[in-house]
C-alpha positions in Angstrom: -33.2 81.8 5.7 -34.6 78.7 6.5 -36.9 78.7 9.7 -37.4 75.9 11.5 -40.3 75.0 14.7 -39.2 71.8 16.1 -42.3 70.9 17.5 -42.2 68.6 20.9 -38.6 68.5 21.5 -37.6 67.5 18.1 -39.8 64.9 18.4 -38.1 63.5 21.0 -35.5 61.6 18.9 -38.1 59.4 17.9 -36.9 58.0 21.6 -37.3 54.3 20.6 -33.9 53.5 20.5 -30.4 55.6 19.4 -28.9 55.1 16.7 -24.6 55.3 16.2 -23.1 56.7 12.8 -20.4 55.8 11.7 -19.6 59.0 9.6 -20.8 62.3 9.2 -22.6 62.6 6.2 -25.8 63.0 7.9 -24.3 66.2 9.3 -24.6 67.4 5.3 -28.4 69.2 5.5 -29.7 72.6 4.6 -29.1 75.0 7.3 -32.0 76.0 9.6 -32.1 78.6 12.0 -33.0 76.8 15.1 -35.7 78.5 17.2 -35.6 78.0 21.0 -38.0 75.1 22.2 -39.8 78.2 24.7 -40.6 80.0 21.5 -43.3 77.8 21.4 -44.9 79.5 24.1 -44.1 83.2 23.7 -47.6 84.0 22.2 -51.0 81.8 22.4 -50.9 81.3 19.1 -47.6 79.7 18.7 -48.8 77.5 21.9 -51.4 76.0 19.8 -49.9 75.3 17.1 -47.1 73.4 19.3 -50.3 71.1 20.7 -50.7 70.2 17.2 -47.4 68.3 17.6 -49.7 66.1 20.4 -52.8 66.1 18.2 -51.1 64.3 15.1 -50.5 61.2 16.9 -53.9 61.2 17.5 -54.0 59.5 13.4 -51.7 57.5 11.8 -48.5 58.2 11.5 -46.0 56.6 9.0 -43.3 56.8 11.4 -44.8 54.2 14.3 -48.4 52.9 12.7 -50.1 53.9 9.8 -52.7 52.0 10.3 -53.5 53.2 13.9 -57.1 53.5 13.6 -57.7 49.8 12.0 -54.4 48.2 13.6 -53.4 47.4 16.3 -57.0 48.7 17.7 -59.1 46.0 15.7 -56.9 43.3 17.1 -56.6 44.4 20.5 -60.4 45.8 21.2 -63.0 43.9 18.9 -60.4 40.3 17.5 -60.8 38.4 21.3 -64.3 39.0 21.1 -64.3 36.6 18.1 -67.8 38.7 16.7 -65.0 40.2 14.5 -62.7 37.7 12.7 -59.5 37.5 10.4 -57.6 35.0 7.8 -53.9 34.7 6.9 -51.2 35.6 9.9 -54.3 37.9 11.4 -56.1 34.9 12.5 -54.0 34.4 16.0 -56.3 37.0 17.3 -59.2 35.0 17.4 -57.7 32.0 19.3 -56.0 34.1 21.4 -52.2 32.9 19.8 -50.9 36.4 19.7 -47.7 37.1 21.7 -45.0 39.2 22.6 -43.7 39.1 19.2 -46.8 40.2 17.5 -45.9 43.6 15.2 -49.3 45.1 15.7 -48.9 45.5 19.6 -45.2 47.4 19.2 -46.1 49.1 16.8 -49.1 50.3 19.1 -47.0 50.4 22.0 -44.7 52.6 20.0 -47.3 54.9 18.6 -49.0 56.1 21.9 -45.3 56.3 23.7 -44.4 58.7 21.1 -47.7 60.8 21.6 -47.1 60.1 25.7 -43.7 62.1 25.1 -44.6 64.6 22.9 -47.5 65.2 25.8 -45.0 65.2 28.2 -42.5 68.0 26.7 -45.1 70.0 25.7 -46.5 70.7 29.3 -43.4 70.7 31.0 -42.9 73.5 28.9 -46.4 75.0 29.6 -45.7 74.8 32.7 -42.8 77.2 32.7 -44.4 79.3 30.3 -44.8 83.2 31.4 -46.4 85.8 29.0 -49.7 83.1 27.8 -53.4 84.4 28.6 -54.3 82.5 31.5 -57.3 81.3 30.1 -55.6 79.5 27.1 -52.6 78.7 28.9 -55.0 76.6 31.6 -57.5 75.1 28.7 -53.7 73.7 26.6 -53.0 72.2 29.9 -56.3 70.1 30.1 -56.3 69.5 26.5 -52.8 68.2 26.5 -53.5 66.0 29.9 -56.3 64.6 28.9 -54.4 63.6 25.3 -52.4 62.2 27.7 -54.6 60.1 29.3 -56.1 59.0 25.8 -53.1 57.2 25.2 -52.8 55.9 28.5 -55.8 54.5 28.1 -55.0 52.6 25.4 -52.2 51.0 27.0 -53.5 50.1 30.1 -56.5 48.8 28.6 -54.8 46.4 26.1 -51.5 45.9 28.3 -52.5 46.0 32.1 -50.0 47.8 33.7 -47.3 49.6 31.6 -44.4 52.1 32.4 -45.8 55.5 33.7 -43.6 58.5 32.2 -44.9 61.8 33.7 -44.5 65.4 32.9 -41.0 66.0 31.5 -40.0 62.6 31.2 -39.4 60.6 27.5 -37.5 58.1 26.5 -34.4 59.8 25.7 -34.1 61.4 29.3 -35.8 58.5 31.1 -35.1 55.2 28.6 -36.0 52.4 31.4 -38.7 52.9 33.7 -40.6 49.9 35.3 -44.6 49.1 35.5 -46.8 51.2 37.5 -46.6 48.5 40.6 -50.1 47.7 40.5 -53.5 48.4 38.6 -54.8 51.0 41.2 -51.8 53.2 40.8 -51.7 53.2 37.0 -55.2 54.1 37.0 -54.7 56.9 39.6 -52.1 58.2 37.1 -55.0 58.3 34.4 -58.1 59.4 36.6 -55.7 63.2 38.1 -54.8 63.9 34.3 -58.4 63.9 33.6 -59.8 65.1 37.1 -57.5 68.1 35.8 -58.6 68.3 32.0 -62.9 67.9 33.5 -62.0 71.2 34.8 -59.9 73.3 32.6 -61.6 72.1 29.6 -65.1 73.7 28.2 -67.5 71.5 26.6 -67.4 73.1 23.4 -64.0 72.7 21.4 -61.3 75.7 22.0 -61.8 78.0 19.3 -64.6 75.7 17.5 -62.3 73.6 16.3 -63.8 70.2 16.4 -61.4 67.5 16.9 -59.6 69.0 20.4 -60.5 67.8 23.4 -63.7 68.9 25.5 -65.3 68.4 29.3 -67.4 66.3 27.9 -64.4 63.9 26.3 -62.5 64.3 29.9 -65.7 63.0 31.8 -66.3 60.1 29.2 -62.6 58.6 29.6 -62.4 59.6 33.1 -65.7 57.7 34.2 -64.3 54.9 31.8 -61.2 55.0 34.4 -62.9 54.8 37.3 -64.7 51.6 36.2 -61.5 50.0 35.0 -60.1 50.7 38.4 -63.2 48.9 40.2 -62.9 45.9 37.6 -59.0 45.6 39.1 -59.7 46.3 42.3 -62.3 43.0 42.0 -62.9 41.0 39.1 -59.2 42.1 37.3 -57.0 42.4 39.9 -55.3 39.0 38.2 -53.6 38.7 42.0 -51.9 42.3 41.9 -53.8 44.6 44.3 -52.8 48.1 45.9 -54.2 49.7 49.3 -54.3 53.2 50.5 -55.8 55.1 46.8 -58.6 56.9 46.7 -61.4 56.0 45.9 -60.5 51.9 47.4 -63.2 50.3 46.9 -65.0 49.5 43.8 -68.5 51.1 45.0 -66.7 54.0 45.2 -65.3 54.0 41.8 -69.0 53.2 40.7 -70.2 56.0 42.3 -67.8 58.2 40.7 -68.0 56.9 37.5 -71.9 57.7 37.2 -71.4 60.9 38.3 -69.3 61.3 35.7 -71.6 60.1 33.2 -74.7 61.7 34.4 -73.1 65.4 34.4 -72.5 64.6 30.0 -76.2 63.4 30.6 -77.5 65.9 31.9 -75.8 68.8 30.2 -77.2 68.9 27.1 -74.2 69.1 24.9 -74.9 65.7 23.1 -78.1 63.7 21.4 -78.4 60.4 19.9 -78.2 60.8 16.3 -82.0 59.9 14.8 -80.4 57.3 12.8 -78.1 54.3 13.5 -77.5 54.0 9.6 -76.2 56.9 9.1 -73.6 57.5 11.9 -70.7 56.3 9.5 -71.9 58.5 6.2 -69.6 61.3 5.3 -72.8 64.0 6.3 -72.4 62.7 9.9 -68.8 63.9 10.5 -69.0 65.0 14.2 -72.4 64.5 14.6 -74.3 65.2 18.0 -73.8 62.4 19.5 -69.5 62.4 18.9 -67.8 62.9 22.0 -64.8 62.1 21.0 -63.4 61.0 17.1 -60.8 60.5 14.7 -62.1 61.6 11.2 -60.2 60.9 8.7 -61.3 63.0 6.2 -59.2 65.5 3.9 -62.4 67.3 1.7 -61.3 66.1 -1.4 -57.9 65.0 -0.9 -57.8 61.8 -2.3 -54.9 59.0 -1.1 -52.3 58.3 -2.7 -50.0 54.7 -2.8 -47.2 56.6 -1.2 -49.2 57.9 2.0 -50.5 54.4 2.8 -52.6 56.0 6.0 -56.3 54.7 7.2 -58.2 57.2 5.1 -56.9 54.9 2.1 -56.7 51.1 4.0 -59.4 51.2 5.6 -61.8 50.2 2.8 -59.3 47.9 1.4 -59.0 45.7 5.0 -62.9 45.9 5.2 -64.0 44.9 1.7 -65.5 42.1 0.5 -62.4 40.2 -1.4 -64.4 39.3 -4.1 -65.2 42.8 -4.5 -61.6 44.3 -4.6 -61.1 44.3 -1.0 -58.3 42.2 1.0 -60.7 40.4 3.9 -59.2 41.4 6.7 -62.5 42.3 8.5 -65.3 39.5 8.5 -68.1 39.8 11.4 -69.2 36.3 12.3 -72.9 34.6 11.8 -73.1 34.5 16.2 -73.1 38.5 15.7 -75.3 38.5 13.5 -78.0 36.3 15.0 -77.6 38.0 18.3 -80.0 41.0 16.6 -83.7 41.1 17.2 -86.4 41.8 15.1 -86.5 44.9 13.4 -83.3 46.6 14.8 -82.0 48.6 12.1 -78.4 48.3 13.6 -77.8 45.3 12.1 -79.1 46.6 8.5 -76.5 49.9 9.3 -73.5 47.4 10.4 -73.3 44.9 7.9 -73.5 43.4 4.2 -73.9 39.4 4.2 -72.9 37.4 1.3 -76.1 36.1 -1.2 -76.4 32.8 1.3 -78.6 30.5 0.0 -78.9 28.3 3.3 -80.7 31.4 4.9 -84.2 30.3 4.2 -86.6 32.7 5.9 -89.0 29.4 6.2 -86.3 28.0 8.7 -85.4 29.7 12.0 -82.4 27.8 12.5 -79.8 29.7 11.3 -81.4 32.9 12.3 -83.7 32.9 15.3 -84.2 36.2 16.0 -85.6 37.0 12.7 -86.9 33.6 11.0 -89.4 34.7 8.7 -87.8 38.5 8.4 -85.2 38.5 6.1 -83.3 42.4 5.3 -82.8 42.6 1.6 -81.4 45.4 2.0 -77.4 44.1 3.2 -78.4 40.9 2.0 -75.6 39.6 -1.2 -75.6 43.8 -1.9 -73.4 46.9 -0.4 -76.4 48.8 -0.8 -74.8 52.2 0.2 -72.4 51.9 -3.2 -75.2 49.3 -5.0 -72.3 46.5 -5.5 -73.0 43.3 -5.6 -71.4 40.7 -3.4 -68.9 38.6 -5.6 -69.9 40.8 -8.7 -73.1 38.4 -8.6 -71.3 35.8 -10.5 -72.3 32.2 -10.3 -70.6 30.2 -8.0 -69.2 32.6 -6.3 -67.7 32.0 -2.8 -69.9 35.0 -1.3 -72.8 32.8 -1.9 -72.2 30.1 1.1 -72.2 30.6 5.2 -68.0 31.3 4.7 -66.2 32.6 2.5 -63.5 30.7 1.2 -60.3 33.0 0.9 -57.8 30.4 1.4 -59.2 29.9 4.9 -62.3 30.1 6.0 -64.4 33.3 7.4 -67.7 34.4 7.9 -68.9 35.7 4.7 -70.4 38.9 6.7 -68.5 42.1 6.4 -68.6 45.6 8.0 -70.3 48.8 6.5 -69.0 50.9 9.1 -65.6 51.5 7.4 -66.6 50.3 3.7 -69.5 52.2 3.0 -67.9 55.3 1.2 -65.3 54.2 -1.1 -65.9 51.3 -3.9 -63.0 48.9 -3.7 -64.2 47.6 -6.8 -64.8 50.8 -9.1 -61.9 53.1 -9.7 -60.1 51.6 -6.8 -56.7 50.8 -8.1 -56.1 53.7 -11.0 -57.8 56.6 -9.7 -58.2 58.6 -6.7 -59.0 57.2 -3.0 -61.3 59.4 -0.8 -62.6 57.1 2.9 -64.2 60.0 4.5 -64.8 57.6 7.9 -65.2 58.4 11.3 -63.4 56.4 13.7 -65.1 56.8 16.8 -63.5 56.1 20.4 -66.2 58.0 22.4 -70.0 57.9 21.5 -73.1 58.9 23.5 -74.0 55.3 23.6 -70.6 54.8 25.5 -72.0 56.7 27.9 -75.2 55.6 28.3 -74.4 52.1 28.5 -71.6 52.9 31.1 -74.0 54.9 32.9 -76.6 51.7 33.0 -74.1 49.4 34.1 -73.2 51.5 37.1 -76.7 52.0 37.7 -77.4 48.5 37.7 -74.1 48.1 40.4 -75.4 50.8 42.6 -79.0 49.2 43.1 -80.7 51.8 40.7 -82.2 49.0 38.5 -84.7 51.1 37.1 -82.4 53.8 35.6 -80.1 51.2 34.5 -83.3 49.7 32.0 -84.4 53.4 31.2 -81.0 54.2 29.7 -80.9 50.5 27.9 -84.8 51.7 26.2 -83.6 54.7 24.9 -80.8 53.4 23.1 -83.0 50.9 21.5 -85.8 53.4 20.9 -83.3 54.6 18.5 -82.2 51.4 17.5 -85.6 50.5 15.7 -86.0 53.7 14.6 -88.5 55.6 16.4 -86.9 58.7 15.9 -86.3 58.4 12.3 -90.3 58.3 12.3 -91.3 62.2 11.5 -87.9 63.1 10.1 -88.0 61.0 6.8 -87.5 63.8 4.3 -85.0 65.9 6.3 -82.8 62.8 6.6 -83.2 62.0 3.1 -82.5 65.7 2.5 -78.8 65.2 4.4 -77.6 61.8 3.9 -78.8 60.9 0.1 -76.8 63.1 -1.7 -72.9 61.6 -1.3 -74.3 58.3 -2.7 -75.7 59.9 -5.6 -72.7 61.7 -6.2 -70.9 59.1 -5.8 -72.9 57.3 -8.4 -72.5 60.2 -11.1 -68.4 59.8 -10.2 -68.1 56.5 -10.9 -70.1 56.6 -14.0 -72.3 54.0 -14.3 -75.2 54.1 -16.2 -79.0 54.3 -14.7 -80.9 50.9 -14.9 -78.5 48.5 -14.4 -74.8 48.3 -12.6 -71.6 46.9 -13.7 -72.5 43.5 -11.4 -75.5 43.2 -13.7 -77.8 44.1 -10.4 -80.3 46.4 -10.4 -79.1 50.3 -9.8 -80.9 53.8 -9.9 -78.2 56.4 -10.9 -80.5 59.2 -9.4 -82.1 57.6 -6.2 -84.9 59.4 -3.8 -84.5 56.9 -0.7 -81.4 56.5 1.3 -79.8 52.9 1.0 -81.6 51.8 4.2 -84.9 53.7 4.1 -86.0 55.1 6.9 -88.8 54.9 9.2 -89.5 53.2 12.5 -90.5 49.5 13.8 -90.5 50.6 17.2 -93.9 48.2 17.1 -91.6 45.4 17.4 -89.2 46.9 19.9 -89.8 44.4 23.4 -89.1 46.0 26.8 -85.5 45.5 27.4 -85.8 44.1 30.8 -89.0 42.1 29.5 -86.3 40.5 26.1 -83.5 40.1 28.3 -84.8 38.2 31.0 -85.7 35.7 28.5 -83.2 36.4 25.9 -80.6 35.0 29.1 -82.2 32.0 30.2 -82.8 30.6 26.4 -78.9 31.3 25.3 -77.9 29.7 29.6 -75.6 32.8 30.5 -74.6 32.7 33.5 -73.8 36.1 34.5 -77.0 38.8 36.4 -79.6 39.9 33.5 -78.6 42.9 33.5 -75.3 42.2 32.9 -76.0 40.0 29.9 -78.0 43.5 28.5 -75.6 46.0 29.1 -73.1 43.9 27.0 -75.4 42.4 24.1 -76.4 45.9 23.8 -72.6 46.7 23.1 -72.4 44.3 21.0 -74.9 45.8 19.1 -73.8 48.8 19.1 -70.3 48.8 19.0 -69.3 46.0 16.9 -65.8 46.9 15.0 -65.5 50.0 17.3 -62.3 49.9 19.6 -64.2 50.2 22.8 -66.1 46.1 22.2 -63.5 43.8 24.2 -62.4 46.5 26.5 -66.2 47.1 27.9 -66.6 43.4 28.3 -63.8 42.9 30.1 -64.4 45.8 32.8 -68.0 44.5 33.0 -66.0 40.5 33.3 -68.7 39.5 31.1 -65.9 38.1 28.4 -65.3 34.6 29.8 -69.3 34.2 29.8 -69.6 35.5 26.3 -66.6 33.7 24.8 -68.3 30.5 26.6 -71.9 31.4 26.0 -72.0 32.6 22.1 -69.2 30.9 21.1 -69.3 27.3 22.6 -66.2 25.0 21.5 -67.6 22.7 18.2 -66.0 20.5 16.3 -67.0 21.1 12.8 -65.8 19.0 9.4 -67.7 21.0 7.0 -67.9 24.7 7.1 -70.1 25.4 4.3 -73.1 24.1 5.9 -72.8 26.0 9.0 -72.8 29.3 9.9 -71.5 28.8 13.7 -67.6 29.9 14.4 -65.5 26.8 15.1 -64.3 27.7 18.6 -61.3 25.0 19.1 -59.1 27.0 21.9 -59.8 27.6 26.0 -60.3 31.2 27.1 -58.3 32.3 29.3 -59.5 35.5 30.7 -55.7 36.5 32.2 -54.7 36.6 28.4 -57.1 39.4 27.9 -53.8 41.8 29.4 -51.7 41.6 26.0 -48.0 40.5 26.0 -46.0 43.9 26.5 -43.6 43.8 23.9 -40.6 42.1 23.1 -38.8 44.5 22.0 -39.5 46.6 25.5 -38.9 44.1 27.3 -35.1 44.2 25.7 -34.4 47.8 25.8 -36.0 48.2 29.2 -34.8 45.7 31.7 -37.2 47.5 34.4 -39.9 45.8 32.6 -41.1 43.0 33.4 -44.0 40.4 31.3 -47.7 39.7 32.3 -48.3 36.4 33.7 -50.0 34.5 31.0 -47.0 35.3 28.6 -44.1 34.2 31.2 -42.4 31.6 29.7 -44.6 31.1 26.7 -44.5 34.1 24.3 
């Protein structure tokens, strides 16, 4: 016999349209002995494992978006930033030509709808459940509301408002459902599911099991909420507006919100990692700063062509082209000058083609740093010692952009290709991208934390939160712990070396490489003797570059920047802080260049338009739900 759990309703029936046969030949399967849904819940155990159903489309998934992870979220949170930037048909996102056509947003909108009705079945059937030990039974309910509102938050951060299916409703029992009717009540929505989950929830995992939901993941997204809801009830509210929620006014929500984040503060579940460099290394796989993570790592379970899922594309879309990779990712040469002096975030976030223009005698292309040039990311991958453009001679790595039929910065990110070659055994033999794909660090927190500090008049909080990120930033608390970091973070790389087999003294690039190194890729130590008060830096740092927007404003979101380039949370922290029409406008000023090779700036050629920052919803939604209508900007024009 043939046994059978169908988790989550039978997955819902995928619930993204039916389809009509014409015959039944599909009726021809193996029989299975079909368990009643409530068997789910007749023991704790089996009530677990039925979460799982939830938890999976927390990664990708084959079925909506196996790339969710890398796409839509790269398009959608770091793209309108333009500090990230794309070639080929990905370059709409960084002149804001995307529409409602676009595949990455259905296939996002399809992937979080699918994990919004699994959540929904489950705890309607929770609900009913008798029999479960109330202790699990109430810590399933928070984890699968605040799974909820992860999704959620997706959506209402990359659409606006978006259909709100509650408990027991999908899209086979409820197929058309109209937008929330304004921002406030969407949020609402969002903020009970995780008012709920902050107190069913612990703030370690349930059962140690890294990966589920916590307090401390709850308070992160539902502090996150309550900001959102004061951008919309000010700054955002793009005309649409609600009366009669609580909280109503955006002090409120401020004052919420850092409550929120000072409880995770204060709590003492989470600590800054002592290094930056090292937050995207295998060895740092929920480290102590994680609050919240997708890991896609499977031990040694290397990918394979016919399970084309993140853990194998990610260092593909991120690699140097050159160097085996396809160029999807490039970081653009504003980023990069936006660093200061001996930040070792920069060093931990990037690899920069072998540009001869950057001459560390001229400060032009490169204020912060002028005569302070990293060798260590500079023409090298110096985590897998690979040479930019295989150190060949005229090579397109060695100019400001890289010519790959268009033209991009030629800067890419070491945050997703650090640990798997896409040059060395990556087409014949295994694939193993152990990478961390991070939605909630405690950096999120702190930074949310200073910027509602800075709203409710506690200025000198807001800066003290701002100097201990940067205290980390430039190393100080590498300073001391030298050996032990060595100790944990050296040994992939070296491993990594004896696996691809190449020889000590000299790499397959003809660049220099030590089979058997002592010193991580990006040694460590501090300059914290360079580090300038924050306030001190940004006061200036705001007048030279002419922002417009408060001081502290301008640090809260250069600091995320920083941080949090090619992390999903960059365009959506901007825009609750309305700092992106000031960056776009500020870092990016429109320029008409002829000759790209020369410069390193970004030709800007488009007008921002900050309503566009709510992506299209859909086509294809907007055809099989009639109760749905479009955002402004797109009405008319998609």
């Amino acid at each position: 016999m043939k046994t059978r759990y169908f988790i989550i309703g039978s997955a819902l029936c995928m619930g993204f349209g039916l389809t009509s046969c014409d015959n039944d030949e599909f009726l021809d399967v193996d029989h299975y002995d079909i368990i009643a849904s409530d068997a789910m819940y007749e023991t704790d155990a089996n009530a677990k494992k039925g979460l799982n159903g939830v938890y999976d489309m927390v990664f990708p998934n084959d079925d909506y978006d196996g790339d969710w992870g890398f796409k839509p979220n790269l398009f959608t949170g770091c793209h309108p930033t333009i500090d990230t930037q794309a070639t080929g048909w990905d370059k709409n996102w960084n002149v804001q030509a995307w529409n409602s056509g676009s595949s990455e947003l259905l296939s996002g909108w399809k992937h979080v709808y699918a994990g919004i009705c699994r959540a929904n079945d489950y705890l309607a059937g929770l609900d009913a459940a008798e029999g479960l030990t109330p202790a699990v039974k109430t810590n399933l309910d928070g984890q699968g509301r605040a799974l909820r509102a992860f999704f959620y938050h997706w959506l209402a951060t990359s659409f606006g408002r978006v259909p709100m299916l509650a408990t027991g409703e999908n899209y086979s029992n409820t197929p058309q459902k109209a937008r929330a009717e304004s921002y406030a009540e969407m949020w609402d929505f969002i903020i009970a599911d995780l008012k709920v989950a902050v107190d069913e929830l612990d703030w370690k995992p349930m059962d140690g099991q890294y990966g589920r939901c916590t307090k401390g993941m709850a308070l992160a997204y539902l502090g996150d909420a309550y900001m959102w809801k004061a951008y919309r009830l000010t700054d955002g509210a793009n005309g649409i507006t609600a009366v009669g929620e609580a909280p109503t006014t955006a002090q409120e929500c401020y004052t919420l919100a850092a409550d929120c984040f000072k409880k995770i503060l204060d709590s003492g579940t989470y600590k800054l990692n002592e290094s930056f460099t090292t937050l995207w290394d295998p060895a740092s796989a929920w480290g102590p700063e994680t609050i919240w993570c997708e890991q896609l790592d499977e031990g040694n379970n290397w990918g394979k062509w016919d399970n084309l899922t993140s853990k194998l594309m990610l260092k593909w879309y991120t690699a140097c082209p050159e160097n085996g990779g396809w160029g999807s990712l490039y970081l653009s040469w504003e980023w990069y000058s936006c660093y200061e002096k001996g930040d070792k975030r920069r060093a931990g976030s990037c690899y920069t083609g072998a540009v001869p223009q950057i001459d560390p005698e001229n400060p032009a292309y490169d204020p912060q740093y002028a005569d302070w040039i990293e060798p260590a990311i500079y023409g090298v991958n110096p985590y897998l010692q690979e040479v930019l453009g295989k150190g060949q001679s005229g090579t397109t790595t060695k100019q400001f952009h890289f010519n790959n039929g268009e033209w991009a910065p030629a800067i890419w990110s070491s945050k997703m290709w650090r640990t798997a070659s896409a040059n060395y055994k990556g087409w014949a033999d295994g694939h193993w991208s152990p990478t961390p794909i991070y939605w909630k660090r405690l950096p999120n927190v702190m930074l949310d934390y200073a910027e509602c500090c800075f709203r409710l008049g506690n200025e000198a909080e807001g800066w003290n939160q701002i100097n201990k990120l940067r205290e980390r930033a430039f190393g100080k608390y590498e300073a001391g712990n030298e050996q032990a970091l060595t100790d944990k973070y050296l040994p992939y790389y070296n491993w990594f070396a004896d696996w691809v087999g190449r020889a000590e003294g000299e790499n397959q690039d003809g660049g220099p490489f030590y089979k058997n190194r002592t010193e991580y890729p990006i040694p460590f130590g501090s300059n914290d003797e360079l580090r300038p008060d924050a306030k001190t830096y940004y006061t200036q740092y705001a007048s030279q570059k002419g922002f417009k927007s408060e001081v502290w404003k301008v640090a809260v979101n250069t600091e995320r920047r920083k941080e949090f380039n090619c992390e999903w949370c960059l365009r959506p922290d901007l825009q609750k802080s309305n700092f992106m029409a000031d960056h776009v406008a500020t870092n990016y000023p429109k320029r008409s260049v002829e000759d790209l090779k020369d410069v390193p700036w970004t030709n800007r050629d488009y007008e921002y338009n900050d309503l566009k920052m709510d992506m299209p919803i859909p086509e294809d939604e907007i055809l099989k739900n009639p109760l749905c209508d479009q955002n402004p900007a797109y009405v008319g024009n998609n």
